[in-house]
LUMNU-17263 format. One record per residue (C-alpha): residue number from 1; chain; x negated, y, z negated. Coordinates in nm, 4 decimals, padded with zeros to 6 digits, always signed. Example, Ala and Ser with C-alpha at 12.3 -4.5 7.8 and 13.67 -1.06 7.14 Angstrom:
2
- 1, A, -01.2300, -00.4500, -00.7800
- 2, A, -01.3670, -00.1060, -00.7140
This chain:
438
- 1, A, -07.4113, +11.4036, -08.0646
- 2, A, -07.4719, +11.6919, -07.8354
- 3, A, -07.4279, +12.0889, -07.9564
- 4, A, -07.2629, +12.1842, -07.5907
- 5, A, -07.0368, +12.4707, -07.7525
- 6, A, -07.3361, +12.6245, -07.9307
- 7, A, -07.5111, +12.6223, -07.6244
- 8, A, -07.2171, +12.8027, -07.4136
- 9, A, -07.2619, +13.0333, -07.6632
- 10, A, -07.6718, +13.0998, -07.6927
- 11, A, -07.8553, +13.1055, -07.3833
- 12, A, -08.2218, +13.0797, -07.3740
- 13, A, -08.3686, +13.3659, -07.4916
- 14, A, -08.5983, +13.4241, -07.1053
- 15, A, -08.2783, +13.3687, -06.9629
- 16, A, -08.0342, +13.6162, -07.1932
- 17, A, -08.3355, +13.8660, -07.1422
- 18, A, -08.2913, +13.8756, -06.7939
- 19, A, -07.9167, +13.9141, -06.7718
- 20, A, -07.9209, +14.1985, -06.9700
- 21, A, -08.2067, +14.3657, -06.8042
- 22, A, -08.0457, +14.2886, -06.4993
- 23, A, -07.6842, +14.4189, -06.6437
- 24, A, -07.8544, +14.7504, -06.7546
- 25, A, -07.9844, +14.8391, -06.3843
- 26, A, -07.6734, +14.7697, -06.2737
- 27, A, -07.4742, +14.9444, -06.5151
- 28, A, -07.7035, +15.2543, -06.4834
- 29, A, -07.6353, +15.2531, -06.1421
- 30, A, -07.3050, +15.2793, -06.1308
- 31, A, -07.3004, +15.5673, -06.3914
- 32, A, -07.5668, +15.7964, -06.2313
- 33, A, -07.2881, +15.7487, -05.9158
- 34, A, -07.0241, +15.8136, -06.0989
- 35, A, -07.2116, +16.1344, -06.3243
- 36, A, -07.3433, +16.2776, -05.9882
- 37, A, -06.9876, +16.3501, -05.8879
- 38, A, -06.8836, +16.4871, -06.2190
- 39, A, -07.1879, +16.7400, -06.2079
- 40, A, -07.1181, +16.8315, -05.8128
- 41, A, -06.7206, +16.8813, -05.9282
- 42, A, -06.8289, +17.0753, -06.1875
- 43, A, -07.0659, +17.2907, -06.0345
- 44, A, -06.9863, +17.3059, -05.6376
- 45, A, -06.6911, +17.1115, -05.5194
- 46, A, -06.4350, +17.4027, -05.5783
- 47, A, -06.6120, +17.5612, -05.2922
- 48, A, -06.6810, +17.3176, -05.0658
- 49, A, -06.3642, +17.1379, -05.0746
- 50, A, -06.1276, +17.3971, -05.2484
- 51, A, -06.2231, +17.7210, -05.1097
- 52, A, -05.8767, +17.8491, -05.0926
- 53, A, -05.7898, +17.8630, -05.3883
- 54, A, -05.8756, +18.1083, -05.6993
- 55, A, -06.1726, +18.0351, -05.9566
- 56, A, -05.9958, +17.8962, -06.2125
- 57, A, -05.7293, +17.6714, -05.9549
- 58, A, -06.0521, +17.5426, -05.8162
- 59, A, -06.2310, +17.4309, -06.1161
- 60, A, -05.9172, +17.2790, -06.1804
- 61, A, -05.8687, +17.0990, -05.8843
- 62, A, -06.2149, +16.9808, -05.8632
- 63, A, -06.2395, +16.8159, -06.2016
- 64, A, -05.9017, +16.6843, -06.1417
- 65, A, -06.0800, +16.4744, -05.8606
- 66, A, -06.2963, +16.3758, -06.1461
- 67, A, -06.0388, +16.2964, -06.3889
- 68, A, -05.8516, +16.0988, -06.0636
- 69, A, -06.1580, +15.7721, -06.0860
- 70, A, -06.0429, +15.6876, -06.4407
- 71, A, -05.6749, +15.6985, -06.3637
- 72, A, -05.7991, +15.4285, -06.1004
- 73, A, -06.0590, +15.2584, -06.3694
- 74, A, -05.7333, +15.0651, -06.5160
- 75, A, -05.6519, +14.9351, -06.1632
- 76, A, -06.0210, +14.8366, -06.1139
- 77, A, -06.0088, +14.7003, -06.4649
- 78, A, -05.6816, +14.4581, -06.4489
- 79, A, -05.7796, +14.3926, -06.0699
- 80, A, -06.1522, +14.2471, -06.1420
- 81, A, -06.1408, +14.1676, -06.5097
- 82, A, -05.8551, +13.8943, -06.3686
- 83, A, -06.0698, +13.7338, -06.1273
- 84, A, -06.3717, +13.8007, -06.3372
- 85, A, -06.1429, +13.4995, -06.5820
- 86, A, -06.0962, +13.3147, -06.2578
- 87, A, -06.3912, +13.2939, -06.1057
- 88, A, -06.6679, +13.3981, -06.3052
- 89, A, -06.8018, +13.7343, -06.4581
- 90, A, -07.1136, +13.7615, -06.1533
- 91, A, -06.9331, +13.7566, -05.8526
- 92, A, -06.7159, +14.0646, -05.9830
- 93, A, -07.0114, +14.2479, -06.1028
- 94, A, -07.1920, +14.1997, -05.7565
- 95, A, -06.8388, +14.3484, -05.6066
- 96, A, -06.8294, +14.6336, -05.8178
- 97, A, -07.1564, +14.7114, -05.7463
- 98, A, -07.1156, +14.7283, -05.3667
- 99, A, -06.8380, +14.8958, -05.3717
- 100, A, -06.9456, +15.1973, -05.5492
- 101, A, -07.2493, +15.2298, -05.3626
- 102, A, -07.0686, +15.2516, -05.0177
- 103, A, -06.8409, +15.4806, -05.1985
- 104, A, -07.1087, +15.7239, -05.3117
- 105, A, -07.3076, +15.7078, -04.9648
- 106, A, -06.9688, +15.7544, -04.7734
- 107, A, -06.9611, +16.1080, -05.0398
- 108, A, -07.2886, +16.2514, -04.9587
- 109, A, -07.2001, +16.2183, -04.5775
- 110, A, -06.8832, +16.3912, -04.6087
- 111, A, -06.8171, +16.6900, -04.3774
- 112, A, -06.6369, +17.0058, -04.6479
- 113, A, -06.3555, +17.1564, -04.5621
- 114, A, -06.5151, +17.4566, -04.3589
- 115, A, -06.5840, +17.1738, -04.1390
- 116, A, -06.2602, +16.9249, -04.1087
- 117, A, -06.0138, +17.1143, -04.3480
- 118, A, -05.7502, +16.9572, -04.5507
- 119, A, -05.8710, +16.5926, -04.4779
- 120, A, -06.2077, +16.6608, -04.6322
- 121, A, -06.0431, +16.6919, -05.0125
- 122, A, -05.7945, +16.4107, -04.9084
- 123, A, -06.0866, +16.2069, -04.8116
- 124, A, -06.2970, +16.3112, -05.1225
- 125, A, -05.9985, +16.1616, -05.3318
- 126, A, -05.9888, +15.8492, -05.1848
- 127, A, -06.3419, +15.7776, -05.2215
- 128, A, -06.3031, +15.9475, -05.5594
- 129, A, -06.0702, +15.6902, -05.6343
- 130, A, -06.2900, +15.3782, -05.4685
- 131, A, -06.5070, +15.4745, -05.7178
- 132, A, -06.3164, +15.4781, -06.0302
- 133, A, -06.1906, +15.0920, -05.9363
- 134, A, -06.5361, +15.0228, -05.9584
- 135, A, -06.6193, +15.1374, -06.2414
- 136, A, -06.3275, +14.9990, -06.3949
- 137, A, -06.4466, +14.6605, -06.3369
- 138, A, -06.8141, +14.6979, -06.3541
- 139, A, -06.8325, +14.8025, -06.7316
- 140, A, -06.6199, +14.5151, -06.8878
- 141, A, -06.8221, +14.2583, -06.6801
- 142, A, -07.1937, +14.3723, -06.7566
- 143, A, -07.1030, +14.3621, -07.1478
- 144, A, -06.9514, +14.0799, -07.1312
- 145, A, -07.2489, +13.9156, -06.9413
- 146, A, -07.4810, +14.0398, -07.2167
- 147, A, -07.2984, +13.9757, -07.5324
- 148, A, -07.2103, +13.6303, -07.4298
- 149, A, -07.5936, +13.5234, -07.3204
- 150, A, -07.6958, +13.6697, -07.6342
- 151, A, -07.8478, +13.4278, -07.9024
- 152, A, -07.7609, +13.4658, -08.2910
- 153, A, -07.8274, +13.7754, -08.4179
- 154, A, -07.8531, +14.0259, -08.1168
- 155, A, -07.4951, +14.0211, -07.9585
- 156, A, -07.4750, +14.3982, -08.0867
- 157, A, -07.8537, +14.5166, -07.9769
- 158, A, -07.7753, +14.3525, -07.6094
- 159, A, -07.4110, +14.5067, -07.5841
- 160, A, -07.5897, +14.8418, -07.6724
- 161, A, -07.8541, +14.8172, -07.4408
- 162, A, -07.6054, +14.7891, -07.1568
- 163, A, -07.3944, +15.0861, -07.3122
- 164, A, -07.7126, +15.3154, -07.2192
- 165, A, -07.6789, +15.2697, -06.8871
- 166, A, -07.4322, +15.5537, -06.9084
- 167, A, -07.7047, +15.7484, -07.0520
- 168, A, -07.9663, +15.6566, -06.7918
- 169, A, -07.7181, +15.7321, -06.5112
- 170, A, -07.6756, +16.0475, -06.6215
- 171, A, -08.0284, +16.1411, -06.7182
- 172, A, -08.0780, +16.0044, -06.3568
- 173, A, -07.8155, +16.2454, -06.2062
- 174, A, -07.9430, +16.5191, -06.3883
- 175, A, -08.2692, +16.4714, -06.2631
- 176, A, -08.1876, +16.4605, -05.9355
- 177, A, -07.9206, +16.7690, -05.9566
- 178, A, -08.2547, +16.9280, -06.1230
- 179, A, -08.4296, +16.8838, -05.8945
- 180, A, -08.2098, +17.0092, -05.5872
- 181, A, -08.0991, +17.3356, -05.7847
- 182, A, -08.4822, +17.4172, -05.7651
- 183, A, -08.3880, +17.5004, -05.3945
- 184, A, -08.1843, +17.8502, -05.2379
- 185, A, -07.8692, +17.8780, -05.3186
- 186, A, -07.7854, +17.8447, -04.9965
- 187, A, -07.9708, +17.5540, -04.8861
- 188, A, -07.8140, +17.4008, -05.2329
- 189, A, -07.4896, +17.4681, -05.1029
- 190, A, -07.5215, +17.3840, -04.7701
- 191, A, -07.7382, +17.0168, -04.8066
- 192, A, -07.8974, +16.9831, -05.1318
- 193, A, -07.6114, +16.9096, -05.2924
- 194, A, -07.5929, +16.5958, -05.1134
- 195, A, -07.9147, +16.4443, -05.1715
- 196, A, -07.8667, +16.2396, -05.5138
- 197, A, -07.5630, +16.0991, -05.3210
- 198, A, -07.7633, +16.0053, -05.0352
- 199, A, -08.0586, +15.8556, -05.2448
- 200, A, -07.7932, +15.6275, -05.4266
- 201, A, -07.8188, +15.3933, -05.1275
- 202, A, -08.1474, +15.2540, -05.2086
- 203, A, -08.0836, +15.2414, -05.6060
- 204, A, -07.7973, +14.9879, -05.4746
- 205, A, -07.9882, +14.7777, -05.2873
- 206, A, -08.2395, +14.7339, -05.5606
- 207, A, -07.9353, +14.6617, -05.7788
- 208, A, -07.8186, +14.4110, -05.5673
- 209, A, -08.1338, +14.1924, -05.5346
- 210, A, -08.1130, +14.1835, -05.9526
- 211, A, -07.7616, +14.0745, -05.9901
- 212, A, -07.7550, +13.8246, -05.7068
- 213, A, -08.0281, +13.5991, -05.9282
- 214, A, -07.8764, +13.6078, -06.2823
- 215, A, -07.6629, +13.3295, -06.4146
- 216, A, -07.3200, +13.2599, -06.4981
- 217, A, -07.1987, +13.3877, -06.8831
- 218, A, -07.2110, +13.0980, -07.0793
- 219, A, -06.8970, +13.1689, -07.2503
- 220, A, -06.7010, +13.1766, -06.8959
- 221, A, -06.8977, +12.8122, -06.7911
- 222, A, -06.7455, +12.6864, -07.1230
- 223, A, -06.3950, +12.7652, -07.0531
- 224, A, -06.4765, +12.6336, -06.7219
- 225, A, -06.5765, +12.3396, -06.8642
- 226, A, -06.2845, +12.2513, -07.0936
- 227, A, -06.0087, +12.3590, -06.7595
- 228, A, -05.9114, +12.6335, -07.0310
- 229, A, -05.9391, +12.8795, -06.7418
- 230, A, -05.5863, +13.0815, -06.6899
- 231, A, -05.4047, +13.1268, -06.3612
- 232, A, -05.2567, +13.4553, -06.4569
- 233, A, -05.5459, +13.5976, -06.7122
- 234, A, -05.3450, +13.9702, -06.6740
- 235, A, -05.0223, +13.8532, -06.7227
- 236, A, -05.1376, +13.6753, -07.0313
- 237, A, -05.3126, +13.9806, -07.1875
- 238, A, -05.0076, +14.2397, -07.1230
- 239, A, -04.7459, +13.9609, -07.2960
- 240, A, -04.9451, +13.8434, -07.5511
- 241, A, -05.1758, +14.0501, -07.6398
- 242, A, -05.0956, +14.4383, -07.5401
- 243, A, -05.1111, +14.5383, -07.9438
- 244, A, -05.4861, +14.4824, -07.9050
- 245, A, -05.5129, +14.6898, -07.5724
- 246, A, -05.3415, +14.9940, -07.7234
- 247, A, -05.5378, +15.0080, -08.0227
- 248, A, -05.8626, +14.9519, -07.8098
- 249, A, -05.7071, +15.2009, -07.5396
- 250, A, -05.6782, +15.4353, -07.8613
- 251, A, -05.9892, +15.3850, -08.0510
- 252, A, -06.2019, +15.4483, -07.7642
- 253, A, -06.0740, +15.8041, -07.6861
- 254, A, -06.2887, +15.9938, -07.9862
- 255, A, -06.6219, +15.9089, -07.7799
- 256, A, -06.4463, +15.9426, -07.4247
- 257, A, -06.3356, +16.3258, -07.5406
- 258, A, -06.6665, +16.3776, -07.7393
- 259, A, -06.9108, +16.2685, -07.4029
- 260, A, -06.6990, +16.4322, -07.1588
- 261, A, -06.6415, +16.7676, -07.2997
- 262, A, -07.0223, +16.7738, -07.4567
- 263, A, -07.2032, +16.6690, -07.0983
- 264, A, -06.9620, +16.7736, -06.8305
- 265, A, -06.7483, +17.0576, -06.9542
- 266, A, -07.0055, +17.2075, -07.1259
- 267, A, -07.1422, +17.3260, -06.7352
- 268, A, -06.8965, +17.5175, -06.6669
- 269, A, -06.8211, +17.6248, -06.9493
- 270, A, -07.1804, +17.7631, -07.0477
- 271, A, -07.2568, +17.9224, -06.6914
- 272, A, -06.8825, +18.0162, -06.6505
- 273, A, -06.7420, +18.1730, -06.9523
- 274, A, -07.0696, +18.2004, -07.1506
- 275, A, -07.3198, +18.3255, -06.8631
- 276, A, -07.5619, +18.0836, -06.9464
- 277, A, -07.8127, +17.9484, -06.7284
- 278, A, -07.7226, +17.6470, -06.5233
- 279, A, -08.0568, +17.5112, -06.5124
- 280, A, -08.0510, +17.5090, -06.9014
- 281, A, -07.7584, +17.3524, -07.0175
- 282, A, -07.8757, +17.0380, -06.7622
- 283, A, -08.1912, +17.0370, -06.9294
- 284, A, -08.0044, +16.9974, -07.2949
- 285, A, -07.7627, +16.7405, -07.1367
- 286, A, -08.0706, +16.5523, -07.0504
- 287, A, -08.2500, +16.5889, -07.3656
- 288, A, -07.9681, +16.4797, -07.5231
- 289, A, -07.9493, +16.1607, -07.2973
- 290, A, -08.2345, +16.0811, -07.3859
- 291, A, -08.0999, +16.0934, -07.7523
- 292, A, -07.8485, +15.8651, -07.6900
- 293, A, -08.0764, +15.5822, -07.5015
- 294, A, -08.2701, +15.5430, -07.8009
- 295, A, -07.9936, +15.5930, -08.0627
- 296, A, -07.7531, +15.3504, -07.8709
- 297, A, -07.9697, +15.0417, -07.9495
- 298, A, -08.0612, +15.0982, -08.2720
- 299, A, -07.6851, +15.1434, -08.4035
- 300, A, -07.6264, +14.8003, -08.1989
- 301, A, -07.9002, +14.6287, -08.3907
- 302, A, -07.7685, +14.7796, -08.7112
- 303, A, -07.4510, +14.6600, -08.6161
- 304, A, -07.5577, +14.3011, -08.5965
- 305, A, -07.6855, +14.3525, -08.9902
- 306, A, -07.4181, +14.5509, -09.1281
- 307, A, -07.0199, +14.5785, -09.1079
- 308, A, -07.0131, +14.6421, -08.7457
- 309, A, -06.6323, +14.7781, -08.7679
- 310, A, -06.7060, +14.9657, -09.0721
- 311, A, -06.9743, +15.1727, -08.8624
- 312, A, -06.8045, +15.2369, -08.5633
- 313, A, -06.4499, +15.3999, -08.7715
- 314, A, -06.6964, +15.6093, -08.9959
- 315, A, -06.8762, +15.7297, -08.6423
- 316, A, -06.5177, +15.8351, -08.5321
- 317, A, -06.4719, +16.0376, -08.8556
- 318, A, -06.8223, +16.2002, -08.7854
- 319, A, -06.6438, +16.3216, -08.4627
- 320, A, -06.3837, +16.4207, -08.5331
- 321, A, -06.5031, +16.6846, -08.8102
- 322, A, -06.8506, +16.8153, -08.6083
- 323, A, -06.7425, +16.9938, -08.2983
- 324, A, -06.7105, +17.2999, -08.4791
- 325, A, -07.0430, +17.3046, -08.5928
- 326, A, -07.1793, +17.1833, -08.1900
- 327, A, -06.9370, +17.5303, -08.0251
- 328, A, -07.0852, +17.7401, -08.2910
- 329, A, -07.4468, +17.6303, -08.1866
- 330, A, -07.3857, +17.5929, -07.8259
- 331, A, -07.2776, +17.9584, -07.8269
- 332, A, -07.5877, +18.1097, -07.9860
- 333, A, -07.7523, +18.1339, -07.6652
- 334, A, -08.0862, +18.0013, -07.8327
- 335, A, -08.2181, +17.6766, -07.6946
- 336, A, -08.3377, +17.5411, -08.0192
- 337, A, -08.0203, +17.5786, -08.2203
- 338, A, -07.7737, +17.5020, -07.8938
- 339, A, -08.0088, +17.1405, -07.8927
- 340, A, -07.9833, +17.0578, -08.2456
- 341, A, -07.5875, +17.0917, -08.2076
- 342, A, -07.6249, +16.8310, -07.9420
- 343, A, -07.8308, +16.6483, -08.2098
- 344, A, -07.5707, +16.6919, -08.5045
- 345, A, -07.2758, +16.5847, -08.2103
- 346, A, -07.4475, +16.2467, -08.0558
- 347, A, -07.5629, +16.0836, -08.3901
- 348, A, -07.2021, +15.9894, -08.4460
- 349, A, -07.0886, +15.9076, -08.0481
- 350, A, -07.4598, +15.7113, -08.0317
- 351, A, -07.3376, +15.4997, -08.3497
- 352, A, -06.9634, +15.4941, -08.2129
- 353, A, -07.1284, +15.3651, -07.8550
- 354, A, -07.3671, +15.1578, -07.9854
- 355, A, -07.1617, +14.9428, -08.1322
- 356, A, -06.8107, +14.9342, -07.9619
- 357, A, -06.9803, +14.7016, -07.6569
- 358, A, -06.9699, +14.3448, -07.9507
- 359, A, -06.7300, +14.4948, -08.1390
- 360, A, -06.4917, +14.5094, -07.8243
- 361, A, -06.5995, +14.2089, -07.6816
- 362, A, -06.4459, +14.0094, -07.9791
- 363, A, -06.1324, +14.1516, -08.0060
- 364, A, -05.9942, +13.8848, -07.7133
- 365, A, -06.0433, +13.5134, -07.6491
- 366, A, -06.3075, +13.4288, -07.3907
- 367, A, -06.0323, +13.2764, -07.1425
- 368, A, -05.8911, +13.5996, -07.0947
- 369, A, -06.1982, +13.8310, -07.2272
- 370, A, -06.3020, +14.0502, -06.9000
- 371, A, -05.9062, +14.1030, -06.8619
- 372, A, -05.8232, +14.2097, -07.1915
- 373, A, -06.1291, +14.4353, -07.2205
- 374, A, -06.1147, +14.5723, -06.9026
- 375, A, -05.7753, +14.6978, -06.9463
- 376, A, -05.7926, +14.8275, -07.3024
- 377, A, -06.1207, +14.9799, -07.2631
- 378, A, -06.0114, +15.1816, -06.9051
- 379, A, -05.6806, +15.2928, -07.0239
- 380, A, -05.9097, +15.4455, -07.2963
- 381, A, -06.1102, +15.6205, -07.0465
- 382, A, -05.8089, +15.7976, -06.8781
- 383, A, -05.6905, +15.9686, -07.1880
- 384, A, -06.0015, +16.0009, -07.3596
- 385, A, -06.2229, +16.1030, -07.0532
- 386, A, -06.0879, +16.1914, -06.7285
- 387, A, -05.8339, +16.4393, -06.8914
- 388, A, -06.0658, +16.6146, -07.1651
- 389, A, -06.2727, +16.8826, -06.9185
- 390, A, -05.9018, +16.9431, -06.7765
- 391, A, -05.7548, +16.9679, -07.1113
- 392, A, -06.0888, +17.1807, -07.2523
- 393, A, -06.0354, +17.4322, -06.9636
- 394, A, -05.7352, +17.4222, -07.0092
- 395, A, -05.7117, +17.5184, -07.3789
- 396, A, -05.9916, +17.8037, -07.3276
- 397, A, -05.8134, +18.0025, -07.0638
- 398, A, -05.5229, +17.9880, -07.2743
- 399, A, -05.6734, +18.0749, -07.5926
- 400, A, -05.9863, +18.2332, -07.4827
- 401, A, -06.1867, +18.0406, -07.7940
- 402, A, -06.3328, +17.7317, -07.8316
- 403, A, -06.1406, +17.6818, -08.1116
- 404, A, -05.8662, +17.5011, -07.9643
- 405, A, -06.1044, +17.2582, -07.7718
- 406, A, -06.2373, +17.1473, -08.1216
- 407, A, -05.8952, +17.0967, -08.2819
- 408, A, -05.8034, +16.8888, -07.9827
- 409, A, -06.1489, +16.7041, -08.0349
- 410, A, -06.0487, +16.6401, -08.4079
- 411, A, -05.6921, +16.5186, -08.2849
- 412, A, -05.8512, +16.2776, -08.0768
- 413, A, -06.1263, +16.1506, -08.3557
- 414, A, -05.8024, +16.1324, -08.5723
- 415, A, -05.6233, +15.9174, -08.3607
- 416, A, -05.8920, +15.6637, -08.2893
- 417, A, -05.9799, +15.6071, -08.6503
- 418, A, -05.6150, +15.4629, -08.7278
- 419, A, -05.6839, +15.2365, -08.4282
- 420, A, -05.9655, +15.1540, -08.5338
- 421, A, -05.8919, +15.0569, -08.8984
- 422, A, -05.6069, +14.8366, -08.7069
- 423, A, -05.8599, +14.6786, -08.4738
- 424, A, -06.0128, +14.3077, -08.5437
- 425, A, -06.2828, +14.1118, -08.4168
- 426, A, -06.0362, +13.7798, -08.3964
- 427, A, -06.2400, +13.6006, -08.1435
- 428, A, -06.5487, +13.6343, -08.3616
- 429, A, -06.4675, +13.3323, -08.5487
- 430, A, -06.5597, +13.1084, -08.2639
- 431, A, -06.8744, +13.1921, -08.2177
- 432, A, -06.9424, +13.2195, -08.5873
- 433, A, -06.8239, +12.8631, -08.6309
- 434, A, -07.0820, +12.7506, -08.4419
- 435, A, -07.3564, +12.9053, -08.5830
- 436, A, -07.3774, +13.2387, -08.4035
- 437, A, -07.3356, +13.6031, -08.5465
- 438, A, -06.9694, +13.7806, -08.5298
């Protein structure tokens, strides 16, 4: 008789190729929008839109903008990952897509508040938070549409792959914010700042033309196929399976808190408080991006060799014990050491990263798989991201020493490795049953 199950679960390999080509361009798109606004709150948005305010109340207020998308990321994430169930993982991503670009676009055209006033931060948080939805449902769906075309054997190296994108996207907005900050500060300030919002346009119509062609996930035509689809995918997840989305929600925050502080706080806090160069500490967040792009993968096809849980609690571990040893570099003012604590930092988030894309995939059941990931994986990203600059510059103007910000980093790495040990890969038996890897 016919293998039909197998097949759901192993497209051909042309065709899994493409998808998760096609998932990474996305996916990289969506992150350099999403970085680009972290850099800009980081580096000019307390002036442009919060000029009334102190320096330290306008840091403040800026990155709280940032923080504000992954407060919306759940929303986004419980919002598409329940018709992404219902309908089908492309359509969402193709959504998600679009509506970060117009987000981005309608940023970079946005008068500052020497122009309109109050309405211009107002309006910055709205599309702040347009953005964040997005996002929320963009990152569940691409994995998703990777690790389930994925043959035997490579679930974890195509999950990875689409886990760089974040890396890309930034090395892309750090280009481009390069590249502006070449210019006066005053024509930076005035335009220049605007430009890698305005060039995001034509990165999203590329994008578009990718994800329009791909096919279905194999996994979701399946559960088509058997009328296993569910009519209420969210309310499914939060009755019967929240346990999993708290200890996902948890064991993500170690590399949410690691990223963020390492590659967003670090700006301000190195030109700010440390009077370092701007221009250099975006040139070791780059180098260090590229780092992670080739580190990523290889930790995802380790993962589909080795005890793919085992690596991804020991990476927390890692962590949680090494950001005393990446402050005590970063602060030597010497570009050699402050890039080898990058090093020492990333080899543990690049293992952590590289393989939490499979290893999260498998902790639902495909019927209600983009839900349950979405959610668990976004509520991560509010505690573990969006609040960690806050909570760095927060801690540092209260203790004046980075010390704090690295005992809060080990808090975090502590708390995610108890979730983690509690964390299982229960929907891995299908596909294992059938002949395919866990």
């Amino acid at each position: 008789m016919p293998q039909p199950a197998k097949a759901a679960h192993a497209a051909p390999r042309s065709s899994s190729t493409r998808v998760v080509l096609a998932s990474l361009a996305g996916t990289t798109i969506e992150w350099y929008e999403f970085f680009i606004y972290g850099t800009a709150a980081a580096l000019v948005f307390d002036q442009l839109f919060f000029p009334s305010y102190d320096a330290l109340v306008g840091t403040l207020l800026s990155l709280s903008t940032f923080a504000l998308a992954f407060v919306a990321r759940p929303i986004g994430g419980a919002l598409f990952g329940h018709f992404g169930d219902r309908l089908g993982r492309k359509s969402m991503l193709v959504v998600t897509l679009t509506l970060m670009g117009g987000a981005t676009l309608c940023i970079g055209l946005l008068p500052t508040y020497e122009t309109i006033g109050v309405a211009a931060p107002i309006l910055l948080v709205l599309l702040r938070v347009l953005q964040g939805m997005s996002l929320g449902g963009e990152y569940g769906g691409a994995v998703l549409m990777s690790v389930e075309h994925a043959g035997p054997g490579r679930r974890g190296f195509f999950g990875a792959l689409v886990n760089t994108g974040a890396g890309w996207g930034m090395l892309l907005a750090n280009l481009a914010f390069l590249l502006t900050s070449q210019m006066s500060d005053e024509s930076f300030m005035a335009w220049g700042w605007r430009v890698p919002f305005l060039l995001s346009a034509v990165l999203v119509g590329l994008g578009l033309l990718i994800r329009l062609k791909l096919a279905e996930s194999p996994d979701f035509e399946r559960v088509k196929a058997s009328g296993e689809v569910r009519k209420a995918p969210l309310a499914e997840v939060l009755s019967k399976h929240w346990p999993r989305v708290l200890l996902m929600c948890l064991a993500y925050i170690p590399a949410g808190v690691t990223f963020y502080i390492a590659t967003v706080y670090s700006l301000s806090y190195g030109e700010k408080q440390l009077g370092m160069d701007r221009d250099m500490i975006l040139q070791l967040v780059l180098l260090i991006n590229v780092f992670t792009i080739v580190a990523i993968p290889f930790f995802g096809w380790l993962s589909d060799r080795v005890d793919r849980k085992r690596i991804f609690w020991v990476s927390i571990v890692a962590m949680a014990a090494l950001p005393y040893v990446w402050f005590s570099l970063f602060g030597s003012g010497s570009f050699g050491l402050m890039l080898l604590g990058f090093v020492v930092l990333f080899i543990p988030y690049a293992a952590n990263y590289g393989t939490m894309p499979a290893f999260f995939a498998h902790v639902f059941p495909p019927a209600v798989r983009y839900t349950g990931m979405s959610v668990g994986y976004t509520l991560g990203t509010v505690f573990g991201s969006g609040l960690a600059p806050i909570i760095a510059t927060w801690l540092y103007d209260g203790t004046g020493s980075w010390t704090a910000i690295a005992l809060y980093m080990t808090a975090a790495g502590v708390v995610g490795t108890v979730a983690a040990l509690f964390l299982t890969e229960r929907a891995a038996v299908e596909p294992a049953a059938e002949g395919a890897p866990a």
